[in-house]
C-alpha positions as CSV (number, residue, x, y, z in Angstrom):
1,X,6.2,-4.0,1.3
2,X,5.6,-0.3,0.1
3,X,4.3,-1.3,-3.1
4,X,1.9,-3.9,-1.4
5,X,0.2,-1.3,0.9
6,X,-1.0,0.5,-2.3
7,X,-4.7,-0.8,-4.0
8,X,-4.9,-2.8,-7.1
9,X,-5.9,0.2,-8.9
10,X,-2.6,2.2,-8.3
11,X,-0.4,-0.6,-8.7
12,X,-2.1,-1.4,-12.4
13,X,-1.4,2.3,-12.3
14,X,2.3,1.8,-11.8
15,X,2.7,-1.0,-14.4
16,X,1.2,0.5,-17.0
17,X,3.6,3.5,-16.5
18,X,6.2,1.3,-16.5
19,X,6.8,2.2,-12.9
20,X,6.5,-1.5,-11.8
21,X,7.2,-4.6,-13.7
22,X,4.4,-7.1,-13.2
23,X,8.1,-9.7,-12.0
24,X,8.6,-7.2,-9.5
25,X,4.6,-7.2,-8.0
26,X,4.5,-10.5,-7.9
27,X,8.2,-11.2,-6.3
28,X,7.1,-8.6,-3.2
29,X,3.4,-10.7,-2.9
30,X,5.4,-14.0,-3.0
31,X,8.1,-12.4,0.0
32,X,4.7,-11.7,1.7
33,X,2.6,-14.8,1.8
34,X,6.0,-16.8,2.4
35,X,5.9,-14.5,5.5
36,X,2.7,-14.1,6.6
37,X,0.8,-17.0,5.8
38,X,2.1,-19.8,7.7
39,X,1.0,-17.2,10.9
40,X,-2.7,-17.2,9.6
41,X,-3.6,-19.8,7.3
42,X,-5.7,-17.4,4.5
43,X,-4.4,-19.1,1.3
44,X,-4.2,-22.6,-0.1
45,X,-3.4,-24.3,-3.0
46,X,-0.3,-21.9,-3.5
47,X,1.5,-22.4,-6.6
48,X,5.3,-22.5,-6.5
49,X,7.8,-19.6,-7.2
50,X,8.6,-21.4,-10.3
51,X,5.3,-21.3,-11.2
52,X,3.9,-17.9,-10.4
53,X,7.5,-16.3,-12.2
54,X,6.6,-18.3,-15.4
55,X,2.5,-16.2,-14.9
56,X,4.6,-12.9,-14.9
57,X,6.7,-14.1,-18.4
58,X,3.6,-15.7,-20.2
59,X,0.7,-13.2,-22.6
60,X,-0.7,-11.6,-19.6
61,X,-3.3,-8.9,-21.1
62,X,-1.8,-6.2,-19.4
63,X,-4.2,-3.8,-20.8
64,X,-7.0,-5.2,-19.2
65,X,-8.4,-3.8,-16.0
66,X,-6.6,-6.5,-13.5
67,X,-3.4,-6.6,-15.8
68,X,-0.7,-8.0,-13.9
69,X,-2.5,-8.4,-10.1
70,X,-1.8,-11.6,-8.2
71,X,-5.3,-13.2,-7.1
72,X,-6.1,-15.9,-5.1
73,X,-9.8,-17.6,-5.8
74,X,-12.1,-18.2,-3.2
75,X,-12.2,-22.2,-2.6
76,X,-15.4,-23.0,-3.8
77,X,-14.7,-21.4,-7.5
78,X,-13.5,-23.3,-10.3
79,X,-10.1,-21.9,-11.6
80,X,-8.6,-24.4,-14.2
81,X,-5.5,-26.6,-13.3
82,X,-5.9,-25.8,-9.5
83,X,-7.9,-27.7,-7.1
84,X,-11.2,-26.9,-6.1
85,X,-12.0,-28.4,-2.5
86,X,-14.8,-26.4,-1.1
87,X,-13.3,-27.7,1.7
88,X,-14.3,-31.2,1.8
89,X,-12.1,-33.9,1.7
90,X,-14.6,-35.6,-0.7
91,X,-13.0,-33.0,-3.4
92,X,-9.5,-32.8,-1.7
93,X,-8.0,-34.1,-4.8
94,X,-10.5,-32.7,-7.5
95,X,-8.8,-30.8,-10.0
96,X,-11.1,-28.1,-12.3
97,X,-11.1,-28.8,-16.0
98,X,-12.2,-25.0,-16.9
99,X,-12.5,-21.5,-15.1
100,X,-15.8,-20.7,-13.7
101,X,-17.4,-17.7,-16.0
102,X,-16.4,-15.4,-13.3
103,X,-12.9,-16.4,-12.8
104,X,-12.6,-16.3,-16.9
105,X,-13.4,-12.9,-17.0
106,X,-10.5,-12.1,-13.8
107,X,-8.7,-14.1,-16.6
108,X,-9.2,-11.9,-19.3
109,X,-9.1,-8.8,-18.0
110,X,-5.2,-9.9,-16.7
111,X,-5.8,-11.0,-13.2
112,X,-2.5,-13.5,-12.6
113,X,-4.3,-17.0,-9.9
114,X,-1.4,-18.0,-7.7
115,X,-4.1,-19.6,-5.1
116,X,-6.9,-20.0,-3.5
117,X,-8.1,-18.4,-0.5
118,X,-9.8,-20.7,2.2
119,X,-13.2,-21.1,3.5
120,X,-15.6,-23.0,5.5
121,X,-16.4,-26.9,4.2
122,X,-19.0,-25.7,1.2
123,X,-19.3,-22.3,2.2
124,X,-21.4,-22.9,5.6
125,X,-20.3,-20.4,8.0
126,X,-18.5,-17.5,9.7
127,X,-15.9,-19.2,10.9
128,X,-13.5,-20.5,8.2
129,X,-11.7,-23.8,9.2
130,X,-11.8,-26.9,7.1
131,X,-10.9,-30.7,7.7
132,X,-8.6,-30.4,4.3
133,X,-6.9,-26.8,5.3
134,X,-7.3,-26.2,8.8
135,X,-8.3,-22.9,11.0
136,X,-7.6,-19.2,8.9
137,X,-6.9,-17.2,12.5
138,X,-8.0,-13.4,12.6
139,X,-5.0,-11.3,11.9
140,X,-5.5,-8.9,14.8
141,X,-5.7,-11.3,17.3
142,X,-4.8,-15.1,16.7
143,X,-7.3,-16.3,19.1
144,X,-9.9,-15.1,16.9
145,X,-11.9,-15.9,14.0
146,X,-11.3,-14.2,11.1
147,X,-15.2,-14.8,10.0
148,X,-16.6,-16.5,7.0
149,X,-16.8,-17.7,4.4
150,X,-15.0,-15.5,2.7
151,X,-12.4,-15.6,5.6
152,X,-9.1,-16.5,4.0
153,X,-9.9,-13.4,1.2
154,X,-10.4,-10.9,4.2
155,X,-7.3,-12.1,5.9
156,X,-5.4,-12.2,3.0
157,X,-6.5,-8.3,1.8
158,X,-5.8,-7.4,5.6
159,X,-2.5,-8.8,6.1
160,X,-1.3,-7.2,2.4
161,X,-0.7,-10.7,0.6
162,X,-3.4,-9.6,-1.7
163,X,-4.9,-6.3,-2.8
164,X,-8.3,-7.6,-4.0
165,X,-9.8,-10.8,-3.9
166,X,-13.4,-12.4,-5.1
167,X,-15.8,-13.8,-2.4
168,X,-19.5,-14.7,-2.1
169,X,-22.9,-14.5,0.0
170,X,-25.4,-15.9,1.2
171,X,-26.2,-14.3,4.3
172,X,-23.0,-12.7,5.5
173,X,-20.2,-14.0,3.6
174,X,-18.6,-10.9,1.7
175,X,-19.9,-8.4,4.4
176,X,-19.4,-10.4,7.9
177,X,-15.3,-11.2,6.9
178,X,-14.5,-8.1,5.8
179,X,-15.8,-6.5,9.1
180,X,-13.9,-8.7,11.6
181,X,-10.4,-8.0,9.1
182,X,-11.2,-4.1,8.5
183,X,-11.3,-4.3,5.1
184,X,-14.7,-4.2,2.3
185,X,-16.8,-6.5,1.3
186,X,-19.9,-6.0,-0.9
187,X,-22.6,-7.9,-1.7
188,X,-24.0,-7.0,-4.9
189,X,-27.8,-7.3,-6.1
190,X,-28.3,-11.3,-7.4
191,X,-27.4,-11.5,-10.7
192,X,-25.4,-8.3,-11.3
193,X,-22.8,-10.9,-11.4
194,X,-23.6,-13.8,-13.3
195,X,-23.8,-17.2,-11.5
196,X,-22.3,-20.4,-13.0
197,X,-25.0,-21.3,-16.0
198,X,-25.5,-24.9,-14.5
199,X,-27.6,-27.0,-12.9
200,X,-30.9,-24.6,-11.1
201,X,-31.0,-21.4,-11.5
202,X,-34.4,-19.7,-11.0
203,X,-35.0,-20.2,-7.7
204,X,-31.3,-20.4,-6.4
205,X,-31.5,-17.0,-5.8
206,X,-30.2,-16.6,-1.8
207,X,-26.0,-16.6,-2.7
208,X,-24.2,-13.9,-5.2
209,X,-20.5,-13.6,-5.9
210,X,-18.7,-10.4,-5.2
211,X,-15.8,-8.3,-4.4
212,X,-13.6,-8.0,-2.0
213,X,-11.3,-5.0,-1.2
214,X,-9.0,-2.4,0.8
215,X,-11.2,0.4,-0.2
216,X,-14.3,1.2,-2.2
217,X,-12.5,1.8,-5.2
218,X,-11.1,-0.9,-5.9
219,X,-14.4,-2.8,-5.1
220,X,-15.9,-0.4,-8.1
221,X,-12.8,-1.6,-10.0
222,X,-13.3,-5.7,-9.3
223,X,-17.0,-5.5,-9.5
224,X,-16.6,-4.4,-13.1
225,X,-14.8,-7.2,-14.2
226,X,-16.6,-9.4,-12.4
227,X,-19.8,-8.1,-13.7
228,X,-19.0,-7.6,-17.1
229,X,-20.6,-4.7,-17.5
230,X,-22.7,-6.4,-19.8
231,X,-23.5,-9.7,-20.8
232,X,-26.5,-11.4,-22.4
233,X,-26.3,-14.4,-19.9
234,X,-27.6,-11.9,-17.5
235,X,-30.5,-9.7,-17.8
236,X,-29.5,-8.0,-14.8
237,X,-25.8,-7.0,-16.2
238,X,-25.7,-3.5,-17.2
239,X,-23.1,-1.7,-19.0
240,X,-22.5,1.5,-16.5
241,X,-19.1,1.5,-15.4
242,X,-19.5,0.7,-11.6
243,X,-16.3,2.9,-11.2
244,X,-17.8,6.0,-11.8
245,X,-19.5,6.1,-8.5
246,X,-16.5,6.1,-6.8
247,X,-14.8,9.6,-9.1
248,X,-16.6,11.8,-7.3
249,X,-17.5,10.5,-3.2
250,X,-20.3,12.7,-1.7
251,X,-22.2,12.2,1.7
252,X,-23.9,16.0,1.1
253,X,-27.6,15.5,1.3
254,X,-27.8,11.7,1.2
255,X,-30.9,10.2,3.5
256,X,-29.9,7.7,5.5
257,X,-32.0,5.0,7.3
258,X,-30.9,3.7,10.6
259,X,-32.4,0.3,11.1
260,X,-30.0,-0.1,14.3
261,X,-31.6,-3.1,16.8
262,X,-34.5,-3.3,14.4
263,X,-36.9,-1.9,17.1
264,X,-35.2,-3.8,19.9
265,X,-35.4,-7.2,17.9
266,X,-31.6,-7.8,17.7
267,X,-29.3,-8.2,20.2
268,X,-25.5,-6.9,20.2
269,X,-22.7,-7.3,22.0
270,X,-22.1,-4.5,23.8
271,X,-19.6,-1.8,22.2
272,X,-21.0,-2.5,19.0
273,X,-24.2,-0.1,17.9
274,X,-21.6,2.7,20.3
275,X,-19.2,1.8,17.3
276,X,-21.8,2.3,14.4
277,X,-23.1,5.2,16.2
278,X,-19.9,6.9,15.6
279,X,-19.7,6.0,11.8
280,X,-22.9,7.4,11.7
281,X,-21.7,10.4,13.1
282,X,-18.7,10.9,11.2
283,X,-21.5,10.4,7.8
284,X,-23.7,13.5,9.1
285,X,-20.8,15.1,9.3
286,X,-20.1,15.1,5.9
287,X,-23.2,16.2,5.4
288,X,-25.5,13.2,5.2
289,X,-29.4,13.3,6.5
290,X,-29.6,10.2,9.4
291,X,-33.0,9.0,10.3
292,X,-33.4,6.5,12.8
293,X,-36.4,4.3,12.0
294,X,-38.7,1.9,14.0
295,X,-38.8,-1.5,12.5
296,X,-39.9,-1.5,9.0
297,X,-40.8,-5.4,8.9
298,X,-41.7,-8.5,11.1
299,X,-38.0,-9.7,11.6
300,X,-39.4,-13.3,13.2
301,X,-41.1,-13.0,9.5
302,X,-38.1,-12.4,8.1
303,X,-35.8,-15.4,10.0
304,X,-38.5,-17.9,9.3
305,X,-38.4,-17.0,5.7
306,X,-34.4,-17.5,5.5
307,X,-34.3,-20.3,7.5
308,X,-36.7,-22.8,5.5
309,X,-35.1,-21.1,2.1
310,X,-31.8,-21.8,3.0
311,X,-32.2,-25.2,4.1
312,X,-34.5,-25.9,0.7
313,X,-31.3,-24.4,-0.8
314,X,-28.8,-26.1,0.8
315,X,-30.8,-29.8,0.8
316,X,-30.6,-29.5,-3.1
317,X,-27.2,-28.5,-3.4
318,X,-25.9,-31.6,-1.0
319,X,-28.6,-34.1,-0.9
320,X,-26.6,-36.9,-3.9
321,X,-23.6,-36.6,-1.0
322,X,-25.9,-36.7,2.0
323,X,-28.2,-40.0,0.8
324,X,-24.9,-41.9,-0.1
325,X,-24.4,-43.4,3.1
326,X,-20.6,-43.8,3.1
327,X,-20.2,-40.4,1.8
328,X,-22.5,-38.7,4.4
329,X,-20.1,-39.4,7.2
330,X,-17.8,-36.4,5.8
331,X,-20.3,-33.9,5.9
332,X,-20.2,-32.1,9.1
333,X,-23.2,-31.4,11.3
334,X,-24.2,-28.3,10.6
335,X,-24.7,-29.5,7.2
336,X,-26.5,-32.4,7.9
337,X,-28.8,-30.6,10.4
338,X,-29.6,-28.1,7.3
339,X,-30.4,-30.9,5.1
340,X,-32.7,-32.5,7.3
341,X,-34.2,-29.2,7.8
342,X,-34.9,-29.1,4.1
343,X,-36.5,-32.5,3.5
344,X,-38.9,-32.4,6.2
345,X,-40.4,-28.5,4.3
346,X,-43.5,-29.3,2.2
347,X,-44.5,-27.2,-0.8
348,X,-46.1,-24.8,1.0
349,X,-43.7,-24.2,3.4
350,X,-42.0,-23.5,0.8
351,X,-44.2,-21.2,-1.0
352,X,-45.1,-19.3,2.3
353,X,-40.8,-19.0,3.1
354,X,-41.0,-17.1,-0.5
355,X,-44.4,-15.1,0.0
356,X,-42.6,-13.3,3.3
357,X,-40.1,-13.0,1.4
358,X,-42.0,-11.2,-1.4
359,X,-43.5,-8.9,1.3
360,X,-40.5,-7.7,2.9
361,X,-38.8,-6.9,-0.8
362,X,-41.7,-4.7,-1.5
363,X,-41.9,-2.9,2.1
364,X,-37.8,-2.4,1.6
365,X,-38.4,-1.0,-2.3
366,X,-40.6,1.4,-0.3
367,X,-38.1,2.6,1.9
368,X,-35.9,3.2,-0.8
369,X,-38.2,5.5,-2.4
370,X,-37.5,7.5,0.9
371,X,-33.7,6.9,1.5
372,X,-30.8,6.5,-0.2
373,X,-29.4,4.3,2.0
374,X,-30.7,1.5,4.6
375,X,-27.7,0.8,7.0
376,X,-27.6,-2.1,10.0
377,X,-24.5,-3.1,11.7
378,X,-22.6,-6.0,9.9
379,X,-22.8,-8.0,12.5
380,X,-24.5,-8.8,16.2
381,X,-21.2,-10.2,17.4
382,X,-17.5,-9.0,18.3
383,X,-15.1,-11.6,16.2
384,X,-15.1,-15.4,18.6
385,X,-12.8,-17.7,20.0
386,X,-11.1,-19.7,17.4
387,X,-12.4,-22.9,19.4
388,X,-15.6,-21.5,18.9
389,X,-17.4,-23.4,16.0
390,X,-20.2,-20.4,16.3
391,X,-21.9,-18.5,18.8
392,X,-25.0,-20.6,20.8
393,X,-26.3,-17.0,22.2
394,X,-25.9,-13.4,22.5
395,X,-25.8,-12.0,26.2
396,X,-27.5,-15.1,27.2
């Protein structure tokens, strides 16, 4: 268990040493999902001992950044030979011909896929449970969710079964999982890393892949790989090491932004700004500048912008299953409530959805002229009942 509280960084660390054989890493994650999984549900799709002993024996780069790491793939990637569900029994038997670009370049770089960590049917929502893989349960308390939809890669960083793991976002996804597991989760700007090069791309713009993680180094660490550092598929790749930020951690002098309620706009649960209020405490006293600002932007503006975008979005992505009339039946409601959100938009509902969209990217590129940082809780919400679906209000 010792060697499974340490980061991915330390225990590629260890192997390249020759401190740690990559048989004996992944014999200790095995022990550990065989233990702890059944209790919460996080990954799917396991592959046998068998299986994951011959990954440990085959060419594994081990000089690549992720040489010799166990990783589990988020459920809605394609990782070849395993199945990629997105949680829909539609696709409970689909199999994936080819890795997704991202998971090629965890490939490469010597990351060792022994799963696939669960998540809400096609990625829609913060509370991961599935009709092909069930409820993943919050590790701190059972009862709980464990958030979404990167839920079973939280759970499975939190509970030590993993020591990184990939996730993505659309409006939450990376960021509200790893809050509710105490772990990190970053959303990085669109295109840093790459999406799939198929089907529409230019104005798919609302989800992004990223990493997932115990600390910020090892997010630095994934992010690289993931990213690529650069890659003429993306003009937004760059060829920094994303690691560097993370040799030399300062709070001295940085200018922080507290957005807080947003002026009063949001509600919380109470506990929860006394809770950021002390991380913000602990930052100024490391030395960092905290601001607290009025809000910067019309925040009905901003909900009806993401609204009638993510519906547009979604609509597209699931309208061949939703008009097949025999297929529809296995969407679940939420879905089908977003689609029918997104055919009844006109064009310029979508073009005003974008224009406030527009406006607010340009008012927040202002602020960033003045801070270094912009910080909001993570979420409005202490983690729910499992029973819960979602939450229908906040303090009524």
């Amino acid at each position: 268990m010792d060697i499974l509280n340490k980061e991915a960084w330390e225990q590629k660390a260890l192997i390249k040493a020759g401190a740690l054989s990559v048989s004996e890493l992944m014999q200790e994650t095995l022990a550990r999902i065989e233990l702890v999984n059944p209790k919460v549900n996080a990954l799917v799709n396991i592959l046998n001992k068998e299986a994951c002993e011959k990954l440990t024996s085959a060419d594994c780069p081990l000089g690549g950044a992720l040489g010799g790491v166990p990783m589990a793939i988020k459920d809605l990637a394609n990782v070849k030979g395993f199945k990629t569900t997105e949680g829909s029994p539609l696709y409970s038997e689909r199999v994936a011909r080819k890795d997704d670009q991202m998971v090629a370049r965890l490939r490469a770089a010597g990351a060792l896929f022994i799963g696939k960590t669960n998540t809400p049917e096609f990625g829609l929502g913060s509370n991961t449970f599935n009709p092909v893989y069930g409820k993943t349960k919050n590790p701190y308390d059972l009862t709980r969710t464990c958030g979404g939809s990167s839920g079973g890669a939280a759970v499975a960083l939190a509970t030590r079964m993993l020591s990184i793991s990939d996730g993505s976002d659309m409006m939450g996804s990376l960021r509200n999982p790893a809050a509710w597991n105490n772990v990190y989760g970053m959303r990085p700007t669109w295109g840093l890393v790459p999406p799939e090069p198929s089907g529409e791309i230019f104005l798919s713009q609302l989800s992004t892949l990223g990493p997932m993680a115990r600390s910020p180094k090892d997010l630095a660490l994934l992010l690289d790989v993931q990213a690529n550092h650069f890659d003429n598929k993306s003009d937004v790749s760059q060829s920094k090491s994303f690691s560097n930020f993370t040799a030399q951690p300062r709070m001295k002098g940085i200018k922080i932004g507290w957005l807080g309620d947003w002026g009063g706009t949001l509600t919380f649960e109470d506990g929860l700004l006394d809770l950021a209020q002390k991380a913000l405490n602990e930052m100024s006293s490391l030395g960092a500048i905290i601001h607290d600002l009025k809000a910067p932007f019309a925040m009905n503006d901003i909900w009806a912008s993401w609204c009638d975008l993510r519906a547009w979005q979604i609509t597209n992505g699931l309208r061949d299953i939703y008009e097949d009339i025999e297929k529809r039946e296995y969407l679940k409601p939420e879905a089908v409530w977003e689609i029918e959100n997104g055919f009844s938009l006109s064009g310029q509902d979508i073009y005003d959805a974008a224009l406030k969209k527009s406006k607010w990217y340009n008012s927040a590129s202002e602020l960033f002229e003045k801070f270094d940082l912009l910080v909001l809780p993570s979420t409005q919400v202490w983690p729910f009942d499992l029973a819960e679906i979602y939450p229908v209000s906040i303090k009524n």
